[in-house]
Structures are given as C-alpha cells and as structure tokens.
C-alpha positions as CSV (number, residue, x, y, z in Angstrom):
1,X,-50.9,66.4,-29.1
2,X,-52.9,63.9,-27.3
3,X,-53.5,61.0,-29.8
4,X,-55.1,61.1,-33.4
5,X,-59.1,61.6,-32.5
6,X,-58.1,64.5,-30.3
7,X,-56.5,66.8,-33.1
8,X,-59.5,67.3,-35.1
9,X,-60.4,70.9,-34.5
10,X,-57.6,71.9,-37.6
11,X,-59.8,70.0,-40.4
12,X,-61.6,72.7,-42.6
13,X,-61.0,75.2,-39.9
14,X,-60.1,77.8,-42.4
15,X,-62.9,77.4,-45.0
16,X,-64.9,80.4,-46.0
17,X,-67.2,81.8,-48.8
18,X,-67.7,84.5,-50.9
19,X,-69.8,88.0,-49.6
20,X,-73.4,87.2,-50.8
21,X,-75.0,88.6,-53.3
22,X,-77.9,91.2,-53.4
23,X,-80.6,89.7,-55.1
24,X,-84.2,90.2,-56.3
25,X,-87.4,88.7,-54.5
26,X,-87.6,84.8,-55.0
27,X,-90.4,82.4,-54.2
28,X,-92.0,82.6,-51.2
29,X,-92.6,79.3,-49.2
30,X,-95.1,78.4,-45.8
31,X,-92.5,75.9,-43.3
32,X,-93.7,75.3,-39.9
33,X,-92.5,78.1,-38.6
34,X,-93.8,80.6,-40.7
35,X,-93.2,82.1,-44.5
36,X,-89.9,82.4,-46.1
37,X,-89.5,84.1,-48.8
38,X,-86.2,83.3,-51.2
39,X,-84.2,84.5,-53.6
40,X,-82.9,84.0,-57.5
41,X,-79.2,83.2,-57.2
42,X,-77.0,83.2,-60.6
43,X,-77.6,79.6,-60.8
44,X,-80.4,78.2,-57.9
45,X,-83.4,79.6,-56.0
46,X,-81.7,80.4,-52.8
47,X,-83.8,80.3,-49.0
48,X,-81.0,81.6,-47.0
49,X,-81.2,82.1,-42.8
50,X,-83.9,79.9,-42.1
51,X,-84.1,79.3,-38.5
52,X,-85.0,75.8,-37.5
53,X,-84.6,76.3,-33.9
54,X,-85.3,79.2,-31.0
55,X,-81.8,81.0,-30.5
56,X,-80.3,78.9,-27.8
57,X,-79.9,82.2,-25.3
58,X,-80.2,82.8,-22.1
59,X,-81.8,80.0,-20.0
60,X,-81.8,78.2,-23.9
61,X,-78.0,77.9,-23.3
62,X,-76.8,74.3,-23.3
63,X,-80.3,72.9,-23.9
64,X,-81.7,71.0,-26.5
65,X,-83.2,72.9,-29.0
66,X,-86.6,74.0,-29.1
67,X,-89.2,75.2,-31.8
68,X,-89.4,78.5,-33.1
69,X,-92.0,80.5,-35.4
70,X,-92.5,84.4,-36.3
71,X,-94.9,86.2,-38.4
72,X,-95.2,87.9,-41.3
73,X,-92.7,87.2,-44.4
74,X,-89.7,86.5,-43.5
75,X,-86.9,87.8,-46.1
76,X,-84.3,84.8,-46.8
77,X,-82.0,86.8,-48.8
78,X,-78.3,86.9,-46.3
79,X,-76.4,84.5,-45.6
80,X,-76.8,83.5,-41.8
81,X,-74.4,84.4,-38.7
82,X,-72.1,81.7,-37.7
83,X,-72.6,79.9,-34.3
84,X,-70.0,81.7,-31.5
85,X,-66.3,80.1,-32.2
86,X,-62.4,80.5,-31.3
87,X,-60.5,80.6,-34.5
88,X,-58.4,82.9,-34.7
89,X,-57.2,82.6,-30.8
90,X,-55.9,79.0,-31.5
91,X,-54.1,80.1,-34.4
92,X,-56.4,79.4,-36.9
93,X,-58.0,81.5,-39.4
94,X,-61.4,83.1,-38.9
95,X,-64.2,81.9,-40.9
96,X,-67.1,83.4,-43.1
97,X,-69.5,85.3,-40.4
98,X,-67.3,84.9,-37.4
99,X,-67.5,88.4,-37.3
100,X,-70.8,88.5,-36.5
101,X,-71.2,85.2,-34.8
102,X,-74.2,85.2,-32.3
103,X,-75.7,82.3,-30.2
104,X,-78.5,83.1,-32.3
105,X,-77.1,81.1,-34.8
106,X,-79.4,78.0,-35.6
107,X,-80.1,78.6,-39.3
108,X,-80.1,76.5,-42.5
109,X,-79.9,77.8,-45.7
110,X,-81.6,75.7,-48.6
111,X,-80.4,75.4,-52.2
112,X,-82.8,74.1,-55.0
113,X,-82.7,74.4,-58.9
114,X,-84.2,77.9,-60.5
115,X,-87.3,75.9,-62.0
116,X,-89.5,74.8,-59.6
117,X,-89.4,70.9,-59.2
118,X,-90.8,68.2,-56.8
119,X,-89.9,64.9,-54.9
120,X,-86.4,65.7,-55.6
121,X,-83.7,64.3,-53.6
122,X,-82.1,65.9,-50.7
123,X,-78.8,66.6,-49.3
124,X,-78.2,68.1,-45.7
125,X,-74.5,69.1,-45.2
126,X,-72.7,69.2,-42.0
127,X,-69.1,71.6,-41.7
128,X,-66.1,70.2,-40.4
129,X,-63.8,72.1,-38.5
130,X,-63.4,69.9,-35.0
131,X,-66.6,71.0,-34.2
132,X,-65.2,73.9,-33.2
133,X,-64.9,76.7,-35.9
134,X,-67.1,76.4,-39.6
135,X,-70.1,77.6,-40.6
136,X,-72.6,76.5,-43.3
137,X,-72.9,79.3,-44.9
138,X,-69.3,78.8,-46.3
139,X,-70.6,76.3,-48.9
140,X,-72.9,77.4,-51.5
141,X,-74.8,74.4,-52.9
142,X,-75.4,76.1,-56.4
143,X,-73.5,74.0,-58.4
144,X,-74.9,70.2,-56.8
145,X,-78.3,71.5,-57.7
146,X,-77.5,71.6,-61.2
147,X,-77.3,67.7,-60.7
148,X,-81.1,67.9,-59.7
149,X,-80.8,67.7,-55.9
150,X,-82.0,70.2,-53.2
151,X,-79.1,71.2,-50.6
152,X,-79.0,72.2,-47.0
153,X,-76.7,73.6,-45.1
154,X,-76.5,73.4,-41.2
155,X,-74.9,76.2,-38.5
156,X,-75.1,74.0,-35.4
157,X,-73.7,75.0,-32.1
158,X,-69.9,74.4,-31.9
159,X,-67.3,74.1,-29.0
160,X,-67.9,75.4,-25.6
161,X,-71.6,76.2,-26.7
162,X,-72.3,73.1,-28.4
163,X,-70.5,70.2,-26.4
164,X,-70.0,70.7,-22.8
165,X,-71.2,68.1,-20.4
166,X,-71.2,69.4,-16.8
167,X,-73.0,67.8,-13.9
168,X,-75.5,70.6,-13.3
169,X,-76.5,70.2,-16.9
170,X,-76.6,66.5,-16.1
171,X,-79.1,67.7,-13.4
172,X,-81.3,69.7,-15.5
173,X,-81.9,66.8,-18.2
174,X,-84.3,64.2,-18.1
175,X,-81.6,61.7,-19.0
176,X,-79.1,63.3,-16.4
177,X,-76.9,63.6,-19.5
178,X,-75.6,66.6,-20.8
179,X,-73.2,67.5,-24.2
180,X,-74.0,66.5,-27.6
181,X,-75.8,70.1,-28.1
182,X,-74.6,70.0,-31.4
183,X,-75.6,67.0,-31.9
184,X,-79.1,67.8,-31.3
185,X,-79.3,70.7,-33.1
186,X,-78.7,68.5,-36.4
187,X,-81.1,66.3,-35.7
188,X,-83.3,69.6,-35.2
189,X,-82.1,70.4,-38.3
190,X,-83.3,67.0,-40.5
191,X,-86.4,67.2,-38.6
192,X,-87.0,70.2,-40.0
193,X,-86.0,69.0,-43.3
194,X,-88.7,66.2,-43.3
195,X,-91.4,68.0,-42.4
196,X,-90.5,71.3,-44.5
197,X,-88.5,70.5,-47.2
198,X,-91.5,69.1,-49.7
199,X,-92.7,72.5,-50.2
200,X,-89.5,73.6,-51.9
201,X,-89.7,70.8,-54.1
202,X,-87.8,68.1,-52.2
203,X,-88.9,64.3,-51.0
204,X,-88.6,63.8,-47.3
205,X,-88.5,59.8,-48.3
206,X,-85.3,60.7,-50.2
207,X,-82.5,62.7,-47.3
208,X,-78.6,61.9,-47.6
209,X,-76.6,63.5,-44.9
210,X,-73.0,64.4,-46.0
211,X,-70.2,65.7,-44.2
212,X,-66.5,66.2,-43.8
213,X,-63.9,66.1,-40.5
214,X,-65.9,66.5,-38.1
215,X,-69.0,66.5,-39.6
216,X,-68.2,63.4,-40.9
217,X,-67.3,62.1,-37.5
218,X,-70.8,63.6,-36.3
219,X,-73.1,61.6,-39.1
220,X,-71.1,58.6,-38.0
221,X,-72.6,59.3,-34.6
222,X,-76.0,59.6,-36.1
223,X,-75.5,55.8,-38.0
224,X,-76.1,54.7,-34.3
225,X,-78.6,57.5,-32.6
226,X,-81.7,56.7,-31.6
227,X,-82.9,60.0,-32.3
228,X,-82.0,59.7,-36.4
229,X,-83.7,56.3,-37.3
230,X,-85.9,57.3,-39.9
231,X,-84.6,60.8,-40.7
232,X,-81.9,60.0,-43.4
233,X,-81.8,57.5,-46.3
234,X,-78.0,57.4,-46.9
235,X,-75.0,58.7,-45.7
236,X,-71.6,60.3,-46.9
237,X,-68.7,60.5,-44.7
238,X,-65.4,62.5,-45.8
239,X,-62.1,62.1,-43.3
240,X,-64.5,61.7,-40.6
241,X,-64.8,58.3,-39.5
242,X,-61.5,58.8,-37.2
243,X,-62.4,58.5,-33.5
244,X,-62.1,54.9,-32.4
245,X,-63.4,55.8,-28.8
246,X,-65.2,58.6,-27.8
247,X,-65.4,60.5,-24.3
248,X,-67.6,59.0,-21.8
249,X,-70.2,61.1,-19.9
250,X,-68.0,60.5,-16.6
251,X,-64.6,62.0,-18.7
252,X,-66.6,64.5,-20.3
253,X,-68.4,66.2,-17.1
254,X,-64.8,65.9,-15.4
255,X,-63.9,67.8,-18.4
256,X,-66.4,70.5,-18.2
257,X,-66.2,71.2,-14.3
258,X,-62.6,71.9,-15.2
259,X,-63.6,74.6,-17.5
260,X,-66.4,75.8,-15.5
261,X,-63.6,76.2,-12.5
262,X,-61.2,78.1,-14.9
263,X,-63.9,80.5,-16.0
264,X,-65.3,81.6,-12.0
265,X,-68.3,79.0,-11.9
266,X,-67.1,76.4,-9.2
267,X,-70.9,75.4,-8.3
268,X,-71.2,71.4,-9.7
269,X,-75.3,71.8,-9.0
270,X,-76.2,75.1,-10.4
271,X,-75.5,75.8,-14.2
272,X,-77.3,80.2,-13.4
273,X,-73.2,81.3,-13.3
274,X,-72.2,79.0,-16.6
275,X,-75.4,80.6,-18.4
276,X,-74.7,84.5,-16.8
277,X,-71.5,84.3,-18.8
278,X,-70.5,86.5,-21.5
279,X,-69.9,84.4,-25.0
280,X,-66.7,86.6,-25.0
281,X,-65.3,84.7,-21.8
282,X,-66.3,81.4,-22.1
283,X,-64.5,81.6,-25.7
284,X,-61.3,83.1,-23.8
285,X,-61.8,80.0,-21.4
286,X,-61.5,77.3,-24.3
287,X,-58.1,78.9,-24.8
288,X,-56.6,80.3,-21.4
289,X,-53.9,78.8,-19.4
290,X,-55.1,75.2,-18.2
291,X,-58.3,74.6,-20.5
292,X,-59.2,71.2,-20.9
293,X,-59.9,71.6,-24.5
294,X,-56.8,72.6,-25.6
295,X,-53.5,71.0,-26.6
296,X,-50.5,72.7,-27.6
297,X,-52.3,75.3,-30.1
298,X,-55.0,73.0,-31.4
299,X,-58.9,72.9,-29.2
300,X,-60.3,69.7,-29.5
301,X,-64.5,69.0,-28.7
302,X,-65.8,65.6,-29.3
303,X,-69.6,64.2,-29.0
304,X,-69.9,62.1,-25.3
305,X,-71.1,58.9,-25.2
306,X,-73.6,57.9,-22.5
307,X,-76.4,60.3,-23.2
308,X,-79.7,59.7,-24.8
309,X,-78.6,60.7,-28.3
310,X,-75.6,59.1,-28.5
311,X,-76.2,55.8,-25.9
312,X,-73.1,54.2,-26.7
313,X,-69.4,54.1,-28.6
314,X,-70.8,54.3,-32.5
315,X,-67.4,51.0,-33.0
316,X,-69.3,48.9,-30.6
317,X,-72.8,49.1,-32.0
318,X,-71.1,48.7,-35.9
319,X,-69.7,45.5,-34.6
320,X,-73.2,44.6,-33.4
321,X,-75.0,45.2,-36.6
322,X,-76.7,48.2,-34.6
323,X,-75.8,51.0,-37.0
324,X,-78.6,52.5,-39.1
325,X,-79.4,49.9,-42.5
326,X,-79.0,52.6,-44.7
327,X,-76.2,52.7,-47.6
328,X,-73.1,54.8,-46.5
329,X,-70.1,56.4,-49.0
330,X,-67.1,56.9,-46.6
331,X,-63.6,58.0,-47.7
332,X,-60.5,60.0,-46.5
333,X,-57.9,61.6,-48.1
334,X,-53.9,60.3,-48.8
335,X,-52.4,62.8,-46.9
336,X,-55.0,63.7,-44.5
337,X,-52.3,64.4,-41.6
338,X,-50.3,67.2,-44.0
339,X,-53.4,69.5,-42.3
340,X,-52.5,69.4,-38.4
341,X,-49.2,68.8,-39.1
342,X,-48.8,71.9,-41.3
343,X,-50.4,73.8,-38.9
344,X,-48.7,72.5,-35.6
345,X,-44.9,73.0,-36.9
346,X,-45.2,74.6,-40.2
347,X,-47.1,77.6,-39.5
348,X,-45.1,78.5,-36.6
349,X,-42.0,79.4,-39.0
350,X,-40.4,76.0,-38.8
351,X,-40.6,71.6,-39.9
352,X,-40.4,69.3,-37.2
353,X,-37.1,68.4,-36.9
354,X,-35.2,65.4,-36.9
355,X,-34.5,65.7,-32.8
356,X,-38.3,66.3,-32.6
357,X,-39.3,63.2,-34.5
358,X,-40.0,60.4,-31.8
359,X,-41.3,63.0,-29.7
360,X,-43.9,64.0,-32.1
361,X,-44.7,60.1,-32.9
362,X,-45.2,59.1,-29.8
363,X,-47.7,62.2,-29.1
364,X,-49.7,60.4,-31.9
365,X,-49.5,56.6,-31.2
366,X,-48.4,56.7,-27.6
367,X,-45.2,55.9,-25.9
368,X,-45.8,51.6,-25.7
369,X,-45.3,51.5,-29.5
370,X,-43.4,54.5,-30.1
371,X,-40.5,52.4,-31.2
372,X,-42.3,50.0,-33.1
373,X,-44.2,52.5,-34.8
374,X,-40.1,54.3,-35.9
375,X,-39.6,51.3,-37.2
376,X,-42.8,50.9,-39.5
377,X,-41.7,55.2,-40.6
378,X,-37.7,55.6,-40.6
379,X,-36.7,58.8,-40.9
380,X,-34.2,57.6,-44.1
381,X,-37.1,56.5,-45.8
382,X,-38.7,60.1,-46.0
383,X,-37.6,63.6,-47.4
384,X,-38.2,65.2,-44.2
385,X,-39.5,64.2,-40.8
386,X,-42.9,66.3,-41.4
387,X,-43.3,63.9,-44.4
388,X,-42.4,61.1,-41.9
389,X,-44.6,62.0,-39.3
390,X,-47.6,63.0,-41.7
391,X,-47.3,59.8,-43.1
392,X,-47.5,57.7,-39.7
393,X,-50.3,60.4,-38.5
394,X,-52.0,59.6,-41.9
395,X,-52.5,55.9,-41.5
396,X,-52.7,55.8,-37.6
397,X,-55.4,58.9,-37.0
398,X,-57.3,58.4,-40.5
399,X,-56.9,55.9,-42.9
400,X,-56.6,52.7,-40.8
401,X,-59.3,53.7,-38.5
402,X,-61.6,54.5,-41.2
403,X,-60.7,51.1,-42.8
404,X,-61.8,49.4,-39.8
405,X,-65.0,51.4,-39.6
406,X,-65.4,50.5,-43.1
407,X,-64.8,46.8,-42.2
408,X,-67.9,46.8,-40.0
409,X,-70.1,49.1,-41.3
410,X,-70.3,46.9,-44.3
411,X,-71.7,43.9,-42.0
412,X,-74.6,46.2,-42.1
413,X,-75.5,47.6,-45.4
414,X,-74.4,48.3,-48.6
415,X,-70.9,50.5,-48.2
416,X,-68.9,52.2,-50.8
417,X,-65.1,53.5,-49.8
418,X,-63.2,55.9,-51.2
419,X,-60.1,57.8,-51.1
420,X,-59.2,61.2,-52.9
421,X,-55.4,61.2,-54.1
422,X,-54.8,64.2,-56.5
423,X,-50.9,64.7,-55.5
424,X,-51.1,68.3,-56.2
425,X,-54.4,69.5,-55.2
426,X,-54.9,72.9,-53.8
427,X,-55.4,73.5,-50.1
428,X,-57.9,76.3,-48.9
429,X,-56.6,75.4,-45.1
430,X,-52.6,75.6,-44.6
431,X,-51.0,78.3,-44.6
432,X,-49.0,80.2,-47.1
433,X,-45.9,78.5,-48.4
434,X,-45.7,76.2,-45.6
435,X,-42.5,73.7,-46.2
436,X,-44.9,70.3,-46.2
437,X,-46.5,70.5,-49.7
438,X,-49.8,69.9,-48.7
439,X,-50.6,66.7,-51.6
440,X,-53.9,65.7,-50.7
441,X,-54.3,66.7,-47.1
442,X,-57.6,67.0,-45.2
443,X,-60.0,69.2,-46.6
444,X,-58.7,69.5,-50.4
445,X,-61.3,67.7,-51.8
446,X,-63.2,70.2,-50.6
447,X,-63.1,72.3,-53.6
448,X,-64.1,69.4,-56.0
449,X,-67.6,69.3,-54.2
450,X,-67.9,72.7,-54.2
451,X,-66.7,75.1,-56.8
452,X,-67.3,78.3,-55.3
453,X,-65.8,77.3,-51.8
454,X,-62.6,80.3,-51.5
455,X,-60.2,80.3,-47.9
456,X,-58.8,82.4,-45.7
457,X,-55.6,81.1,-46.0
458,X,-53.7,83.7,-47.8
459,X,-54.3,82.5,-51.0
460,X,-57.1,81.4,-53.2
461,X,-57.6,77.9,-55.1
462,X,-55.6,77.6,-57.7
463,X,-57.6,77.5,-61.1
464,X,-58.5,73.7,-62.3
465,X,-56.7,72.3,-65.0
466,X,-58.4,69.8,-67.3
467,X,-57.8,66.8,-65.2
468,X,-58.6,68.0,-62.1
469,X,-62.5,69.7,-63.5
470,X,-63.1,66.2,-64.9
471,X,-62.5,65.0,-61.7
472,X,-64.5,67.8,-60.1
473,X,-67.9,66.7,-62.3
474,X,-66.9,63.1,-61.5
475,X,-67.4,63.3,-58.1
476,X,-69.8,65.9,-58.4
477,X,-72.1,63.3,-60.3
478,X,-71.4,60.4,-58.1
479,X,-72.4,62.4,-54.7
480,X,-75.1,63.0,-56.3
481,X,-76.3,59.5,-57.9
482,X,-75.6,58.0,-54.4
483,X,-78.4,60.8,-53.1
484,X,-80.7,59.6,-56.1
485,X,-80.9,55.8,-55.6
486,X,-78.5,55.1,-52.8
487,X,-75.9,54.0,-55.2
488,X,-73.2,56.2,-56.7
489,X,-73.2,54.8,-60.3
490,X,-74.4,56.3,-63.2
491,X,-73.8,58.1,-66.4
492,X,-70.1,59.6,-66.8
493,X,-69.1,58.3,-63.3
494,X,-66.8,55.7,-63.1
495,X,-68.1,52.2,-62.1
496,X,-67.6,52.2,-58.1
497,X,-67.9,48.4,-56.4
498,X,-69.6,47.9,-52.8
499,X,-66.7,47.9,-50.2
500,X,-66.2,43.8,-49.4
501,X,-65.5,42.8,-46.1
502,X,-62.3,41.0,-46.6
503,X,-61.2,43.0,-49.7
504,X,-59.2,45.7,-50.2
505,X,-60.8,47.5,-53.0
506,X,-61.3,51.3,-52.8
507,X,-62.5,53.7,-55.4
508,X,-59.7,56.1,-56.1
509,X,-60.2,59.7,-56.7
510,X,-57.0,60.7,-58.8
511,X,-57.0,63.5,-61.8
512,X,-56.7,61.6,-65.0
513,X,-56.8,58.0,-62.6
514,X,-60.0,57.1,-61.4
515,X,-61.1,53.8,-60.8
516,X,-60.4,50.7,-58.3
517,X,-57.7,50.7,-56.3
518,X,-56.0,47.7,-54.2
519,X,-53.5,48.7,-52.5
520,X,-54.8,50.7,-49.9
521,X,-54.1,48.6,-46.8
522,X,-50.4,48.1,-47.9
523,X,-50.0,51.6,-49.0
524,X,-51.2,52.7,-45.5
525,X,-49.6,49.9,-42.9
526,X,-53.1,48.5,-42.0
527,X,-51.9,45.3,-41.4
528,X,-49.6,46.9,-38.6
529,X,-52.2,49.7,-37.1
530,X,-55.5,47.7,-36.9
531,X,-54.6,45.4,-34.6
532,X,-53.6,48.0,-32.5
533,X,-56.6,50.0,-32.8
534,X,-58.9,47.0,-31.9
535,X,-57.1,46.2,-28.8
536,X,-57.5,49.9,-27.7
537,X,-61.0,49.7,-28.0
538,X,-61.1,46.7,-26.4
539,X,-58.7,46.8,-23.6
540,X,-59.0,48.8,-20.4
C-alpha cells in the first residue's frame, strides 16, 4: 500500500445490476447524433446505449473523444457494454457487462419519469471503482425519477484505456499532454447532455453531476477544469474528495513508459505499438509482475495534473477561490477504510495481525509519523488491529482530507457536508463473512440512492428495515432537492445547514438519527491529521 489516495481502485469495485428487462417500444427522440428510440421500464421511460462519443478504437485509442452519428432508428432498449477493465485479475469481483466489455464502450443511458415532462432537472452520474472497474449501467435511475428528475448514467474509459500519459501521446496532443481520457470523455458526456437532453424533457440550465469514490474524486477534478465551466449547476461528491495531490504529467509519463516497456513497446516517440495492442494484453499488463499501477493486490489510476483539462492540483485552485461558483454536497462515510482493508487482509482468509500492525500503518501515513500516528490508534484501544487500522485509514485517507477540502471549497460557494453512519448497513462490496464487520464502509450508502443496485459479492443486500427505508427516501429526497434549487432542503428532509468554515457541523445520515452533527473533527482526529496533510501539499 502506497498511501491513502493510491488505494482507491477497491471503492464500488464490486457493484453490479440486475439483467435488463425486455421491453416494448418507447418514445422515440432526434439527439445530435441521430434518433433513439426508448423504452417503458416498470417505473421510467428508459433510452438505454446512447453513444455520445465515436468508439475510441484503433487510431481513436488514447485520444480525446470525438463525435459520432448513425442513421436510421436506433433501438435504445440494452443496457450498454462496459468500458475494457481488470476486476477479477486483482482480486476483485467482475462487474455488470464485463463480460462483454469492448473499447466501444462510450454510452449513456438516460432515465426520465413515464409521462412526458419538460425543463426538469438533471442528474449525470459518474461510477466509482478507482477508475478502474464500474460501469454505469449498474445503476438504474428508476427510482430518483420518481422525485421528478431526469438521470444519466456515464461508461467512460477506465484504467489503462482511460488514464495513461506516455510521452508519444504527449507528442500527438496539441497540449503535449496526455492522460485524463476519462476525464474527457465525461466532459463528452455533459456536452452531450446540454445540447440533447431538452428533447427528453430535461433543462440544460438545470445539470448536477454526482458521484461516488472515484467518481467523486473525478467531479472534484471538474470543480477546477477549464473544459466544465458552464456545463454543471451543482455538484455531489460521495467518499471522493480524498487525493490531496495528484500525479504530475512528469510522474505520470514516467509511469506510463514503465508500462509500455513491460508490455513490448519500448519506443518513447511512437504510440503505432501501444495502439496495435490487443485489449487482452494491455489488461494483463496492469497486473503482471512489475506494473506500475499495481500494489500489493489493489491497481490504482489517478487523473494527471498538468494537462489542458486538468491545468493544475484541484487543493491549490480551492485555496485560490478558482474552483467552479457552483453549490457542492460532499460527504464520506464513518468507516470508509472497512472497504480496502477488508479486501487487502480479509478476503485473503486472514485479519491483519497484531505483528502486522505498524507495518500496515505506516504503508498508509508513511514511516516519519508512523509512531506518532500508533500513538493517536493503540492497539488496546480497539477489538482488533483491522478495526485499528480501519480507523486510522478512515480519518487519514477520507475523512480528514475531505474536511479540509470541505474547508476551502466553502471559501467559494455555498457547501453542504455530510457523512453516512448507519452502523449496520449492508455492503454490496466485501466479501462474504469477512472478520471486519463492514459498519458503514465505502460504498454502503450506495444502496440508499439506489434501490435496485444488487453485488457480486456473494450475497445480496439485506432487505431494509423501517429505519433504514426512511433513511433511503430521506436521502433520496435531499439528492434530489439539491438538483432542484441547489439547496438540499425541502419537504420530509431534514433541515441541512451550509458547511461553515470554522465550524464543525455535518449533516449526519444515521437510521432513526438524522440531523446535525458536531463531533466530527474529534470523532475523526482532524486536529492531529490536517496539519499533516497541509504540509504534504505544501512541502517538497
């Protein structure tokens, strides 16, 4: 494990969704590209596989995307391929479509209510999953329609495919940048939205872009892209605001010349060998012997700074009021850690034990502090070390970090915090029986958002009791308001407050316990991580 922001490729990297449906014909719709035609789900007129971008094949490989169009009527009835993705050889479960996954992957799928409407608001969803595994087909947006909302949600090229810098990519671009391909393709993907979505009944004047893990982490990118200004109203970030320093273009083409070594493409001016590849071996690559992406059993893929997308590190341009002035929700969850540590110690048949402890700390927080940081999680104040160790992982690679985001982000406009705490909430992502109980680990509010998400982790969710389906609507309703006006009150939501700079006050997700909260920073050691943090971004 190389440090908090580089184990993110485990958050809802097991998340799938039901086989679709077979449905009649639905309303047929002219976008840009051509005529879709839709279809009558049980509870939303569906548009499913909508391409928004040319397949990104061929000499299309590791460039931004382009336009696409076909004739005809296009039947929108199946649920799209996923983008090309390494799951199940790092240990993690496949996800909905892998099967099938092509490069030809750059689809959207749109969710609106069954009676036609217009000017209604609209929410674009990114996956998590470490931007390596996810697809977003595995999250049906029936259910937030029923709030009177239009959904999206976005495939966009992952790992490998969708973030590797190389310096004959860096050649080939105007910018001399390359990585971020992801990136791009979900800025395709909203600038498709704006200039299509109207004629399914939505108001381009009205976007929210919401996310979780990585996802999350990506819309944070967007808050300071040049390439979004204008194409999103208001933001929601779940366990995503994590990475207090992201790769440089410089670390990121050493990076990829690495890979492109390991995989028999040794040339650092001509990309033909890269693109000439099978998708078979250049998946193989991200986990072989050696691969820079890949620590202990968990693949890690970031966004690059220094590009024209992403020009700078997102902390920097928050401190400098240079974030996007649009109203942001962002949150994380109590036990967000309970996730990669389930799956780095857990799934392989054993806890971390005792001996392993300082080890495993000081993979997180770095050797300098290891001891300072034992001191701030003793062993004797803990059931077991994975509690221990989840704990300190918890605070140090989410909580604090996002706290710190949340600090500045709210110099800039109007910011609401969050964090879900149901203590025995389901997860769709660890495995079976694992000996950490997962509490409320990355990726188990999941559910709650949407109620017909299923995993591929042996076991499905376990059926909401009263509490917990209150909670479900709750924040349901709140996601929702915040997409209507910008503001997440309204009726049967509990009042939320704007997050104040040198306050502590976050809106608390707990079955049975919502409301205001102000003992996060306490509950989470922030007065002992921040400081920390800040002088890693700001020393050499």
């Amino acid at each position: 494990m190389a440090g908090s922001c580089r184990l993110t490729a485990l958050l809802a990297a097991c998340l799938a969704s039901a086989t679709p449906l077979a449905h009649a014909a639905g309303r047929v719709v002219q976008t840009t590209g051509g005529v879709v035609q839709g279809v009558p789900g049980s509870q939303a007129q569906e548009w499913l596989g909508i391409p928004y971008a040319a397949p990104p094949v061929g000499a299309l490989r590791w460039m931004p995307p382009q336009a696409t169009s076909w004739s005809g009527v296009m039947s929108a009835g199946t649920l799209p391929p996923a983008c090309p993705q390494n799951g199940a050889a790092s240990g993690l479960a496949p996800v909905v479509g892998t099967a099938n996954a092509s490069e030809s992957c750059l689809f959207l799928n749109v969710y609106a209510p069954a009676a036609a409407a217009s000017n209604l608001p609209v929410m674009v969803w990114f996956h998590g999953g470490g931007n390596e595994v996810g697809t977003g087909s595995s999250y049906d947006g029936s259910a937030l329609v029923q709030n009177g909302v239009i959904v999206v949600t976005v495939n966009y090229r992952l790992g490998i495919l969708g973030f590797l810098a190389h310096p004959a990519l860096d050649a080939e671009s105007p910018d001399h940048a390359s990585g971020d391909y992801g990136l791009m393709d979900q800025q395709a993907a909203l600038r498709w939205v704006r200039d299509n979505i109207a004629a399914f009944g939505g108001d381009p004047g009205r976007v929210t872009v919401f996310g979780q893990g990585s996802g999350g982490q990506d819309i944070a990118d967007h808050l300071v892209s040049p390439g979004a200004a204008g194409l999103f109203g208001g933001a929601i970030i779940e366990s995503g605001a994590y990475a207090v320093l992201l790769p440089t273009l410089a670390a990121a083409d050493a990076e990829g010349q690495a890979f492109a070594t390991a995989v028999g493409c040794s040339s650092t001016t001509d990309a033909s060998c890269l693109r000439g590849l099978p998708v078979a071996t250049l998946l193989k690559g991200e986990v072989g012997p050696g691969s820079p992406y890949l620590t202990a059993n968990i693949l890690r893929f970031e966004p690059n700074v220094g590009t024209a997308i992403l020009p700078g590190q997102p902390i920097f341009a928050y401190a400098l009021g240079q974030a996007l002035r649009v109203p942001v929700i962002v949150g994380t969850n109590h036990d967000e850690a309970r996730l990669p540590v389930g799956y780095e110690f857990d799934a392989t048949g054993a806890p971390l034990a005792a001996a392993g402890y300082a080890d495993a700390l000081a993979s997180v927080v770095g050797t300098q502090i290891n001891g300072l940081a034992e001191q701030q999680y003793p062993l004797s104040a803990y059931p077991s070390p994975d509690l221990a160790f989840s704990a300190a992982f918890t605070d140090v690679g989410f909580a604090c970090i996002s706290r710190l985001n949340d600090q500045l982000l709210a110099r800039n406009a109007v910011t609401y915090t969050f964090e879900f705490n149901d203590p025995d909430a389901s997860s769709l992502s660890l495995p079976p029986d694992p000996f950490l109980p997962p509490g409320a680990a990355s990726t188990t509010e999941l559910p709650f958002l949407w109620p017909n998400l299923v995993g591929t982790n042996g076991a499905a969710r376990s059926a909401f009791d009263a509490p917990e389906q209150a909670l479900a609507t709750e924040m349901q309703l709140a996601w929702t308001d915040f997409a209507k006006a910008g503001d997440p009150n309204g009726p049967g939501v509990t009042a939320w407050s704007p997050f104040a700079i040198l306050g502590d006050r976050f809106h608390t997700f707990t079955p049975g316990a919502v409301g205001t909260s102000a003992g996060f920073t306490a509950d989470h050691k922030c007065d002992f991580w921040e400081p920390l943090e800040i002088a890693k971004a700001l020393l050499p």
